[in-house]
MDTraj code that builds the backbone (N, CA, C; nanometers):
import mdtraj as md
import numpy as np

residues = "UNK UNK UNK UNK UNK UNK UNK UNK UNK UNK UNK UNK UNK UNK UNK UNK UNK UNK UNK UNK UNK UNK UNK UNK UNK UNK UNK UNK UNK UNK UNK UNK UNK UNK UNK UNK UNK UNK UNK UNK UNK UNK UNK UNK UNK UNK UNK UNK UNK UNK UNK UNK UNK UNK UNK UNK UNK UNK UNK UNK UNK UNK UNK UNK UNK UNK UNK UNK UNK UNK UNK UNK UNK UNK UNK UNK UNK UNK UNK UNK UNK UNK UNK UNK UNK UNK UNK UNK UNK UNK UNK UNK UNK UNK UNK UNK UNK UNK UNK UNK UNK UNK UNK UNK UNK UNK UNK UNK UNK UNK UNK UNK UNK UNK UNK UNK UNK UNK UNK UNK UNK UNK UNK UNK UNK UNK UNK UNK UNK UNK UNK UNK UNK UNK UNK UNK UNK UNK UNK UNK UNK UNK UNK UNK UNK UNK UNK UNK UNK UNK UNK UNK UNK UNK UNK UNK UNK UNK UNK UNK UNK UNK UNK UNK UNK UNK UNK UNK UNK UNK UNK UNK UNK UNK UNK UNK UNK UNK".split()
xyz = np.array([
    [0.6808, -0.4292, -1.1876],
    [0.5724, -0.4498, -1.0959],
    [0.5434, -0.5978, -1.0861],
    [0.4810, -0.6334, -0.9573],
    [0.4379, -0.7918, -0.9519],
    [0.3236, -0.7992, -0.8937],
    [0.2399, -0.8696, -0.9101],
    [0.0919, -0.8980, -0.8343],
    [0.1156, -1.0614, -0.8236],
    [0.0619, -1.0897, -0.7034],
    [0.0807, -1.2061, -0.6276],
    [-0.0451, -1.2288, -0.5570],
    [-0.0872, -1.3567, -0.5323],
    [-0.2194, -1.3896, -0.4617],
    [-0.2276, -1.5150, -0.3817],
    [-0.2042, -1.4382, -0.3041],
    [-0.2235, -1.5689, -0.1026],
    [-0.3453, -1.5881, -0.0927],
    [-0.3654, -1.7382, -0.0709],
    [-0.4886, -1.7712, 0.0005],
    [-0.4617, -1.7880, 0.1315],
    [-0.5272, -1.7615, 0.2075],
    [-0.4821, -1.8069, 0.3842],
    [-0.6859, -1.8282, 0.3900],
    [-0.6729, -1.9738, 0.4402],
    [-0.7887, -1.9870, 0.5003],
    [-0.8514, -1.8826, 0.6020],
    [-0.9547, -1.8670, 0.5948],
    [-1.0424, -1.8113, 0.6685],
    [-1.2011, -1.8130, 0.6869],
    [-1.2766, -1.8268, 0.7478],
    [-1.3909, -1.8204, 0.7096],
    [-1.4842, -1.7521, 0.5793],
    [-1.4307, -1.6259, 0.5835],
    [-1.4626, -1.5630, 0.4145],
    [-1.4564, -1.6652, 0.2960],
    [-1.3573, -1.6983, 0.3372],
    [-1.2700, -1.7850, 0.1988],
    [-1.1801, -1.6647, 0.1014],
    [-1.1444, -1.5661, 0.1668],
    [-1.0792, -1.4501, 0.0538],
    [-1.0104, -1.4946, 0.0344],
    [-0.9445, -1.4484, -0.0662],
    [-0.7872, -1.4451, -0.1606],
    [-0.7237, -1.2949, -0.0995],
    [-0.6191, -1.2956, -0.1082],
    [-0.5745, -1.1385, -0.0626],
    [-0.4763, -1.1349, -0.1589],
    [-0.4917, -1.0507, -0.2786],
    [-0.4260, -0.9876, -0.3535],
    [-0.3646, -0.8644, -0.2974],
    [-0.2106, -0.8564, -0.3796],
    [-0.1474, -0.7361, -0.3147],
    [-0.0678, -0.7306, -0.4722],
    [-0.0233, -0.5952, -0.4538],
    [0.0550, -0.5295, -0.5781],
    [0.1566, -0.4678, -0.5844],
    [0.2821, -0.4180, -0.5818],
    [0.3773, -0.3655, -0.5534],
    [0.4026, -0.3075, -0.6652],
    [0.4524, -0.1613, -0.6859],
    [0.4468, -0.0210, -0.7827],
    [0.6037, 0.0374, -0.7241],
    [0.6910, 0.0444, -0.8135],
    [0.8104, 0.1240, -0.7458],
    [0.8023, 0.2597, -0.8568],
    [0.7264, 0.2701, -0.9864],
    [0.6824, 0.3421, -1.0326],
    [0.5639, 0.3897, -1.0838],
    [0.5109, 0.4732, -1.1814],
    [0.4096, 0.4506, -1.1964],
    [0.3609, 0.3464, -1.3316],
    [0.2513, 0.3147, -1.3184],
    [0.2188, 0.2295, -1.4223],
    [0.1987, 0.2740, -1.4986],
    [0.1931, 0.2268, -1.6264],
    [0.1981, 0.2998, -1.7538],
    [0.0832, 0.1970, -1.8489],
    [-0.0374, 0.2680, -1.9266],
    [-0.1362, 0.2388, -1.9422],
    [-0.1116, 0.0986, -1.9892],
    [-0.0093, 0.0422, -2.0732],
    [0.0449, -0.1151, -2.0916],
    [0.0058, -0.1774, -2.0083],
    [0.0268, -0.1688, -1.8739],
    [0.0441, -0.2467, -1.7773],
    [-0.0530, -0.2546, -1.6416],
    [-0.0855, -0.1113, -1.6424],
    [-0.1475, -0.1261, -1.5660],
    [-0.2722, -0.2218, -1.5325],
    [-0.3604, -0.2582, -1.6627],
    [-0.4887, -0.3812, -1.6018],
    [-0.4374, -0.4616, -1.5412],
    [-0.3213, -0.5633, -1.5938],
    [-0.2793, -0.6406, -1.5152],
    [-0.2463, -0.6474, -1.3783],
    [-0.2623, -0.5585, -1.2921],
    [-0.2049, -0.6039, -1.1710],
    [-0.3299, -0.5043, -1.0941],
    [-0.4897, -0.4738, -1.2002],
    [-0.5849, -0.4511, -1.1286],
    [-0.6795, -0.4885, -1.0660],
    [-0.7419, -0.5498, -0.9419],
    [-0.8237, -0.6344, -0.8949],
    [-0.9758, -0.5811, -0.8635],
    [-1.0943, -0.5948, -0.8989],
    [-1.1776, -0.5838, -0.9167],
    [-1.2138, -0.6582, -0.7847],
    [-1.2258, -0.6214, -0.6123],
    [-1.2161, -0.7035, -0.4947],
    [-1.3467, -0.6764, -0.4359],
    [-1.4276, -0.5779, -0.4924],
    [-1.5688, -0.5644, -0.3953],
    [-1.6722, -0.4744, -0.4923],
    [-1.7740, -0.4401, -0.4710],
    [-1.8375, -0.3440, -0.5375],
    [-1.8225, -0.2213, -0.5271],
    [-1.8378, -0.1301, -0.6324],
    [-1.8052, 0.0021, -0.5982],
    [-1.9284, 0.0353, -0.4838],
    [-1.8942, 0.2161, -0.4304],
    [-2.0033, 0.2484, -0.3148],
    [-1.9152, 0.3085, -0.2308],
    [-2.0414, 0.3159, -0.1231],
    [-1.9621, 0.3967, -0.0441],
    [-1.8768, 0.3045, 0.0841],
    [-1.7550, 0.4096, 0.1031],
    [-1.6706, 0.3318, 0.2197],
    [-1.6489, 0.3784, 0.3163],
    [-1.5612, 0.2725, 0.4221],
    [-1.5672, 0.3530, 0.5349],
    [-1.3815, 0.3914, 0.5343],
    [-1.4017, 0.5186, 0.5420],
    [-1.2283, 0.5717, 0.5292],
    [-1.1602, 0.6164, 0.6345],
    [-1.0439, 0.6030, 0.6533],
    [-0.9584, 0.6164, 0.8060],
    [-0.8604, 0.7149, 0.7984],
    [-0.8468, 0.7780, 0.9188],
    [-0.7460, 0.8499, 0.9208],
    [-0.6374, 0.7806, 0.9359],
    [-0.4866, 0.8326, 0.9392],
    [-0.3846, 0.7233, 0.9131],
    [-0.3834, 0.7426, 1.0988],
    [-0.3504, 0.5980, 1.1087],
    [-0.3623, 0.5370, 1.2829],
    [-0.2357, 0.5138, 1.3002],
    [-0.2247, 0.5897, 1.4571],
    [-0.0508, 0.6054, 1.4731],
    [-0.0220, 0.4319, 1.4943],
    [-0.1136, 0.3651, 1.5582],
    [-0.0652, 0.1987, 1.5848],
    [-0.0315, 0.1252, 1.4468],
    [-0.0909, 0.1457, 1.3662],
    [-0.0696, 0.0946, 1.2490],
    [0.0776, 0.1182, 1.1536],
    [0.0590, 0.2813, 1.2063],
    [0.1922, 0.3521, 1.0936],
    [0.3114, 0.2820, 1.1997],
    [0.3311, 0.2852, 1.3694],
    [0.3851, 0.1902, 1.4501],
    [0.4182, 0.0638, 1.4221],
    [0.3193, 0.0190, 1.3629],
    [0.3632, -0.1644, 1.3530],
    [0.3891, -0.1714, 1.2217],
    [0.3725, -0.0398, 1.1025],
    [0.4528, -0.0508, 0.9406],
    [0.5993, -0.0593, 0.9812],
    [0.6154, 0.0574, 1.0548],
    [0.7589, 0.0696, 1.0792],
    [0.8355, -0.0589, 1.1082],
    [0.7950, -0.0481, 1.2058],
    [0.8436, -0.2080, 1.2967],
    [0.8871, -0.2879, 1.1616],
    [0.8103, -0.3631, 1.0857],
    [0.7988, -0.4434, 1.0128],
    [0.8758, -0.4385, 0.8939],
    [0.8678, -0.3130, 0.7995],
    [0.9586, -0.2383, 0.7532],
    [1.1021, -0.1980, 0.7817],
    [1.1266, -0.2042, 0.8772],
    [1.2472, -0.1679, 0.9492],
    [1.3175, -0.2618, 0.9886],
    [1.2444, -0.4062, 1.0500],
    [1.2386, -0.5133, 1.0344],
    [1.3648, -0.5946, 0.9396],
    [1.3076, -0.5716, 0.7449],
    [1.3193, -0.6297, 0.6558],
    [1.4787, -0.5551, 0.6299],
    [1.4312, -0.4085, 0.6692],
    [1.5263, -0.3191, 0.5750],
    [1.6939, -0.3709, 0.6685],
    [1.6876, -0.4033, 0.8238],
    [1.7820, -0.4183, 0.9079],
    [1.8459, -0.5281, 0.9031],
    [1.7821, -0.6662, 0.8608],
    [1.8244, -0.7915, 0.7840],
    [1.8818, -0.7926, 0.6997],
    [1.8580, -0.6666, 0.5572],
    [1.9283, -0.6790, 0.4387],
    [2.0414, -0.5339, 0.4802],
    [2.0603, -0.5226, 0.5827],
    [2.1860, -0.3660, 0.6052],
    [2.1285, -0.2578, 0.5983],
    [1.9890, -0.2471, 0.5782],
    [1.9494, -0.0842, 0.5496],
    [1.9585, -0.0419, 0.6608],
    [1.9421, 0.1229, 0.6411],
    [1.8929, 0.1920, 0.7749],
    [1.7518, 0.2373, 0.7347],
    [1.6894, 0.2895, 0.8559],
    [1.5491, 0.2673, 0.8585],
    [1.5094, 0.3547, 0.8353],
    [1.3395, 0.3506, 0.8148],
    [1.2533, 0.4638, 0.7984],
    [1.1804, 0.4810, 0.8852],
    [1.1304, 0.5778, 0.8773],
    [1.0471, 0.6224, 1.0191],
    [0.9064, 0.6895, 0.9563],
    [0.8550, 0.7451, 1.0138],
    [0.7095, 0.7059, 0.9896],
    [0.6585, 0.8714, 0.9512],
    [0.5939, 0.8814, 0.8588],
    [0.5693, 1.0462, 0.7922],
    [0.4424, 1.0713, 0.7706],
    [0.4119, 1.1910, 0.8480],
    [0.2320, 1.2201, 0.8413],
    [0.1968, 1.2231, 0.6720],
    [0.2840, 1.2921, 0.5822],
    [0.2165, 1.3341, 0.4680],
    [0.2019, 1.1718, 0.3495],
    [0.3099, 1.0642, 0.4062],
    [0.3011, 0.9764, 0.3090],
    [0.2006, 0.8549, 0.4089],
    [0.1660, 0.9273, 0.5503],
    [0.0654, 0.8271, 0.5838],
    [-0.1136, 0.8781, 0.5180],
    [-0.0678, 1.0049, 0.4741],
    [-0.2740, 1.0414, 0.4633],
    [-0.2436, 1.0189, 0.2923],
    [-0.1140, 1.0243, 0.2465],
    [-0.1394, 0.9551, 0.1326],
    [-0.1596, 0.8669, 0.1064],
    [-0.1277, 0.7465, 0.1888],
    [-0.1628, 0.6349, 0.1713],
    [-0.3192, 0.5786, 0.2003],
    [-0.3310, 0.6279, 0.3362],
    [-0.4728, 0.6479, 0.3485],
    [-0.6074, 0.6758, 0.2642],
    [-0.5545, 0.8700, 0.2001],
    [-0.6066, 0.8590, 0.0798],
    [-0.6939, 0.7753, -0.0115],
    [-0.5480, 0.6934, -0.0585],
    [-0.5437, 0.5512, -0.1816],
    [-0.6197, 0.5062, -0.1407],
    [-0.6032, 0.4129, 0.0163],
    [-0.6786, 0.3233, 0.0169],
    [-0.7975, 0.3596, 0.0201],
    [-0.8389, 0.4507, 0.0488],
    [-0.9964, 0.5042, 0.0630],
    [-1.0900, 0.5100, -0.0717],
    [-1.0347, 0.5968, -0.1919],
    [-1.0339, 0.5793, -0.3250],
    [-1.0245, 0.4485, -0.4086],
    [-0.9578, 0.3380, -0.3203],
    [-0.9672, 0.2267, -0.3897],
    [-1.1090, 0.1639, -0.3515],
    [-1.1463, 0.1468, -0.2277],
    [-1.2118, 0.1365, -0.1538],
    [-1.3442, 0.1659, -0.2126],
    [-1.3904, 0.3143, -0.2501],
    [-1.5157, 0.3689, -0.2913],
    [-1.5048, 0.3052, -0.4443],
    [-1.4361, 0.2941, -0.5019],
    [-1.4321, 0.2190, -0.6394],
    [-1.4181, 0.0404, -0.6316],
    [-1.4045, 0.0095, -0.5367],
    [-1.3922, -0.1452, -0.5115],
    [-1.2705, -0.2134, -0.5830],
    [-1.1374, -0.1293, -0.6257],
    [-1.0463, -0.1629, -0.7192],
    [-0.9475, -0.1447, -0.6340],
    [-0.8360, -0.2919, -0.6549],
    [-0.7356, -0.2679, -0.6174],
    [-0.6261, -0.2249, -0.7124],
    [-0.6006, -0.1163, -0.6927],
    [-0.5130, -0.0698, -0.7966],
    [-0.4007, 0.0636, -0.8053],
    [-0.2528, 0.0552, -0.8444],
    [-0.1998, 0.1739, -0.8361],
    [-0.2280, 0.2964, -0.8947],
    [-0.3233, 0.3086, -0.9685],
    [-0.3763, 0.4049, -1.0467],
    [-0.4792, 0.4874, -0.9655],
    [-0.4369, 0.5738, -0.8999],
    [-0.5896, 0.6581, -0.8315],
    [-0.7158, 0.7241, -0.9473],
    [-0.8344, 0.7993, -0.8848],
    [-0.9090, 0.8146, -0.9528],
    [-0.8734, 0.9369, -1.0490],
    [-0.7744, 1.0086, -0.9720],
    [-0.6744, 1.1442, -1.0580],
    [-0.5627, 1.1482, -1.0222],
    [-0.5275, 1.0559, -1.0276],
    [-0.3257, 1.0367, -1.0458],
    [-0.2921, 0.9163, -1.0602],
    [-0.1419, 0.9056, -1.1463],
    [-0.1029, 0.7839, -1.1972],
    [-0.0457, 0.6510, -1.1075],
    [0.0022, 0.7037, -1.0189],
    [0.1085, 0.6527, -0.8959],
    [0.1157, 0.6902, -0.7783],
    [0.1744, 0.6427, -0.7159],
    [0.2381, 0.7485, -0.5504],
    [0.2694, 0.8651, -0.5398],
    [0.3808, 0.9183, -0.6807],
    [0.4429, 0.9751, -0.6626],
    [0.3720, 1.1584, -0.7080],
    [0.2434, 1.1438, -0.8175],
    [0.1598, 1.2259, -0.8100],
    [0.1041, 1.2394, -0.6678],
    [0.0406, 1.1272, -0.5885],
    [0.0266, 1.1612, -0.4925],
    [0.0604, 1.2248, -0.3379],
    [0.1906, 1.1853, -0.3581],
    [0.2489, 1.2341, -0.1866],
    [0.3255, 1.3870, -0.2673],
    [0.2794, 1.4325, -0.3961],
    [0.3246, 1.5682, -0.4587],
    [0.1900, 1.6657, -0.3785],
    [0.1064, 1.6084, -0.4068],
    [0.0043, 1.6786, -0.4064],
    [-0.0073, 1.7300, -0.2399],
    [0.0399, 1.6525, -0.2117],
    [-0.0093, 1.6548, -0.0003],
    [0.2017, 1.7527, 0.0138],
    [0.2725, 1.7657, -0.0265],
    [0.3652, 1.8681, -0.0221],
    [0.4858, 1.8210, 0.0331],
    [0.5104, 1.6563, -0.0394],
    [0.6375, 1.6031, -0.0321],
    [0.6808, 1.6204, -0.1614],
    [0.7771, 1.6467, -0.1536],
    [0.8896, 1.6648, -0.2375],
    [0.9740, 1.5153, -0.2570],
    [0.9487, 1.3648, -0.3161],
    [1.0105, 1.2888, -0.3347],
    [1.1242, 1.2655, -0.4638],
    [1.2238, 1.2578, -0.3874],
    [1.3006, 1.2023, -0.4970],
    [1.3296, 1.0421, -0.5566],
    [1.2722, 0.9713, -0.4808],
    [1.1935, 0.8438, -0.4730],
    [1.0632, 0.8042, -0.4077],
    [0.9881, 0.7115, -0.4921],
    [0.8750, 0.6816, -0.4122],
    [0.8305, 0.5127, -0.4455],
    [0.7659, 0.4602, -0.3943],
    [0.6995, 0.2992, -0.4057],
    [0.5933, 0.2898, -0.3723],
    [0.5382, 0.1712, -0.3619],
    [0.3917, 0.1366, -0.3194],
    [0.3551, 0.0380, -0.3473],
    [0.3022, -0.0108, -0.2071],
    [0.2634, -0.1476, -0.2155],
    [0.0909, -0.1616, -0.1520],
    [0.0551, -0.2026, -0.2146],
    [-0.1092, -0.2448, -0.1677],
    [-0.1966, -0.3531, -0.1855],
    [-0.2768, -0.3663, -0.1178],
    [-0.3484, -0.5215, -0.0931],
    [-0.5014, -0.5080, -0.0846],
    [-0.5501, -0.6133, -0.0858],
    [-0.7127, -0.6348, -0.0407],
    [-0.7507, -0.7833, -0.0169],
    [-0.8434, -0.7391, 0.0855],
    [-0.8510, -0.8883, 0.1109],
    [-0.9000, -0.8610, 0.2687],
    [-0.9640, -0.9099, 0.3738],
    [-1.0061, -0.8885, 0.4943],
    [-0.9249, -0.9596, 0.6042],
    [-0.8137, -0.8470, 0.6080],
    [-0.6799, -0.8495, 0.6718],
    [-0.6235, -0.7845, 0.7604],
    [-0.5979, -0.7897, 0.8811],
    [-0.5312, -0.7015, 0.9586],
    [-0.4171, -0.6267, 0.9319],
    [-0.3387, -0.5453, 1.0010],
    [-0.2057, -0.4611, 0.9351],
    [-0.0970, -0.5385, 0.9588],
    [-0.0940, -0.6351, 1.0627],
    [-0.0093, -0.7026, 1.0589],
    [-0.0060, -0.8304, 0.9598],
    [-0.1102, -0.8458, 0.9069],
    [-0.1244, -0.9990, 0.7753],
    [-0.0882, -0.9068, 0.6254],
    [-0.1012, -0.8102, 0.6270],
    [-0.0618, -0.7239, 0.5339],
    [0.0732, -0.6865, 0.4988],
    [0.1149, -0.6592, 0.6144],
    [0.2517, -0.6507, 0.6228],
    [0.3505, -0.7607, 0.6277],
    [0.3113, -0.8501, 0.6781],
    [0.3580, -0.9970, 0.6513],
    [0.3233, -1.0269, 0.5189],
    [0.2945, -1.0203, 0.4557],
    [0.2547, -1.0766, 0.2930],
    [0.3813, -0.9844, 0.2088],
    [0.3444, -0.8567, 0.2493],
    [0.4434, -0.7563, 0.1874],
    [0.6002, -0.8264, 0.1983],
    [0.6362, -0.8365, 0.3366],
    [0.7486, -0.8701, 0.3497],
    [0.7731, -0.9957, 0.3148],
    [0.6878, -1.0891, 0.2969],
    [0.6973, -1.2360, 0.2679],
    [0.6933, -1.2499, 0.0739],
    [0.6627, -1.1114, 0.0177],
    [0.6640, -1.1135, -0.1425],
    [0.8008, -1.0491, -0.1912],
    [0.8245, -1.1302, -0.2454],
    [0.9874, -1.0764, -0.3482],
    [0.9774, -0.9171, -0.4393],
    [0.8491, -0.9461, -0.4705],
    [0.8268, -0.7716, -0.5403],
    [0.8062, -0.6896, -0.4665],
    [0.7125, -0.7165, -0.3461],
    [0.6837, -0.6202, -0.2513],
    [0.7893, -0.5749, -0.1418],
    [0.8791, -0.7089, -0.1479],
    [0.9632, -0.6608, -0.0550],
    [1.1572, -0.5886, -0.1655],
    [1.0965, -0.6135, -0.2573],
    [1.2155, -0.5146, -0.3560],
    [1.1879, -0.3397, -0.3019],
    [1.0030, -0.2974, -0.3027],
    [0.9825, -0.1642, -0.3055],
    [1.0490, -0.1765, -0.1248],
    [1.0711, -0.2287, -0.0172],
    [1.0757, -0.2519, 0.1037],
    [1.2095, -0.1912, 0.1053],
    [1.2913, -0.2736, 0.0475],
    [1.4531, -0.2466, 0.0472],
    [1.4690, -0.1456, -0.0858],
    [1.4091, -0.0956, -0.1045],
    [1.4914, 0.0537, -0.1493],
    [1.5974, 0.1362, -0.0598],
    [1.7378, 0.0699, -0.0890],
    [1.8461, 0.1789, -0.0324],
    [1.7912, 0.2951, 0.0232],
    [1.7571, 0.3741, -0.0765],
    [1.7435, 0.5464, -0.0562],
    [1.6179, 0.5738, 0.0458],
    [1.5082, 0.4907, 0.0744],
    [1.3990, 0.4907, 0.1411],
    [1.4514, 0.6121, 0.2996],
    [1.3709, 0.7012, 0.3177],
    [1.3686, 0.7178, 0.4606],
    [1.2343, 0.7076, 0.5291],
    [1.1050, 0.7239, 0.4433],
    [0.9616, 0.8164, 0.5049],
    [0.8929, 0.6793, 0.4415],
    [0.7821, 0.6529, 0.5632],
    [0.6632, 0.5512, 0.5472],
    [0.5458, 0.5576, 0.5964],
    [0.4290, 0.5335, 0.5207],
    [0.3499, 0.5557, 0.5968],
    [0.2233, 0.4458, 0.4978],
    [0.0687, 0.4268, 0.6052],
    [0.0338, 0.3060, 0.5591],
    [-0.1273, 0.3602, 0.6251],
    [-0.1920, 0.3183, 0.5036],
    [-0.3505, 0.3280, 0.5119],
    [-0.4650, 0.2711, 0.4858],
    [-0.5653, 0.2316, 0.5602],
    [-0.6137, 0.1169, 0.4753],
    [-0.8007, 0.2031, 0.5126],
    [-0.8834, 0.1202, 0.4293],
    [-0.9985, 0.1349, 0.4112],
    [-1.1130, 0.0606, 0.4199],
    [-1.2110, 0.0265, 0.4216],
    [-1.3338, -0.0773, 0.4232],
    [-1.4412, -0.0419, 0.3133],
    [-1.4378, -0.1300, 0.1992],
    [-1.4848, -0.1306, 0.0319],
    [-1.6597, -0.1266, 0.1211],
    [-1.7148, -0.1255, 0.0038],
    [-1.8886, -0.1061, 0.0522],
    [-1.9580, -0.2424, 0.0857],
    [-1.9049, -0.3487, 0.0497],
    [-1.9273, -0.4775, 0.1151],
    [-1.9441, -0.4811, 0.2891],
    [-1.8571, -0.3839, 0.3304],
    [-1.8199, -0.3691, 0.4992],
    [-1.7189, -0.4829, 0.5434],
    [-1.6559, -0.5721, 0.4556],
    [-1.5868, -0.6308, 0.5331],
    [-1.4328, -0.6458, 0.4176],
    [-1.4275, -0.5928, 0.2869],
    [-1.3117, -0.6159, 0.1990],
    [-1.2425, -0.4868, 0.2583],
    [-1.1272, -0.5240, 0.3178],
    [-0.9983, -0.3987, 0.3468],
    [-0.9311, -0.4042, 0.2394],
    [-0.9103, -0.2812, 0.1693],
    [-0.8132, -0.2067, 0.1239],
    [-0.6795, -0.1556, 0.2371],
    [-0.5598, -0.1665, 0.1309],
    [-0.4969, -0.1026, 0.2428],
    [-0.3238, -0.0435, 0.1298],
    [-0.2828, 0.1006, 0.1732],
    [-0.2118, 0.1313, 0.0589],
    [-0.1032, 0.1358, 0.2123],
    [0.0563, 0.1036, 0.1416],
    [0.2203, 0.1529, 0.2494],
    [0.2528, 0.2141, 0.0999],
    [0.3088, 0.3498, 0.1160],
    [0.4097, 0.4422, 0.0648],
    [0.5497, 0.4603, 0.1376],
    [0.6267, 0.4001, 0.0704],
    [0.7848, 0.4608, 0.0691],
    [0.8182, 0.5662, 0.0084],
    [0.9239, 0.6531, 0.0093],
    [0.9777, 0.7442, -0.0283],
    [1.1177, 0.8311, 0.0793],
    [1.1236, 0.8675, -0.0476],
    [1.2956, 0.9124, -0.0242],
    [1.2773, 1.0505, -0.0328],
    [1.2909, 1.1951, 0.0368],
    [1.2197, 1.2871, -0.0076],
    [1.3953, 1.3732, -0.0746],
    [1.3739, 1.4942, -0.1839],
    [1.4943, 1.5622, -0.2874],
    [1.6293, 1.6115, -0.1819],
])
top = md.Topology()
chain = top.add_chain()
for i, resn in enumerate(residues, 1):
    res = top.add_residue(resn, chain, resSeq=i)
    for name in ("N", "CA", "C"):
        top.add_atom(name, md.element.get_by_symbol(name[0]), res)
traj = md.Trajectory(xyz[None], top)
């Protein structure tokens, strides 16, 4: 796993931390790459937005077509998982691969009735559009390792608004389904 932290000016002045998970974390490791980005509370949570899961692809598909992959295309069950995350990160103000009852991705896109035989995850915070998100992803060496997973076919990408009203959360799931 790698955690990495861009500053890009902005009026906020945020930092946008992001994290990349190709498995799950394991209690060792996991603080480290947990960000504490807003107060807990309540959030505002999204359904997964076809423009968004649209411009993951793109971007994703993008990276994967530069390094020879073939692409992924875009999957309702690993987009409300992602969604999900980010929502849960969101009401807890934590950026982190660890949900509030599961370890990783890969508990998660189980639960919604994918069957993965691979899975990843990459996530961020910071008050960011999907496209500055996705550019960071693809612009990070760890994030863009979970990107180019060979076996990848299914993607999907969700983000949230922490109780501050303006810190986005935002979770992309890869996976390869058995």
């Amino acid at each position: 796993m790698t955690s990495t932290t861009f500053k890009i000016s902005s009026a906020a002045a945020f930092a946008l931390s992001i994290a990349a998970c190709s498995t799950s974390p394991t209690s060792q490791n996991r603080n480290i790459h947990d960000v504490q980005a807003s107060a807990p509370g309540d959030a505002q949570c999204f359904s997964p937005d076809a423009s968004e899961q649209a411009a993951g692809v793109r971007a994703t598909n993008a990276a994967r077509a530069q390094a020879g992959l073939s692409p992924v295309q875009a999957n309702s069950q690993l987009a409300r998982a992602a969604a999900a995350h980010a929502c849960d990160m969101a009401q807890r103000g934590r950026m982190t691969h660890a949900g509030s009852s599961t370890s990783g991705p890969g508990p998660r896109v189980k639960k919604l009735g994918y069957a993965p035989r691979v899975t990843a995850e990459n996530i961020a915070v910071g008050p960011y559009n999907a496209s500055q998100a996705l550019a960071a992803w693809n612009g990070s060496p760890g994030h863009l390792q979970n990107i180019l997973i060979p076996q990848l076919r299914d993607f999907g990408v969700g983000r949230a608004i922490g109780s501050d009203g303006r810190t986005v959360y935002w979770a992309a799931v890869y996976a390869a389904p058995r």
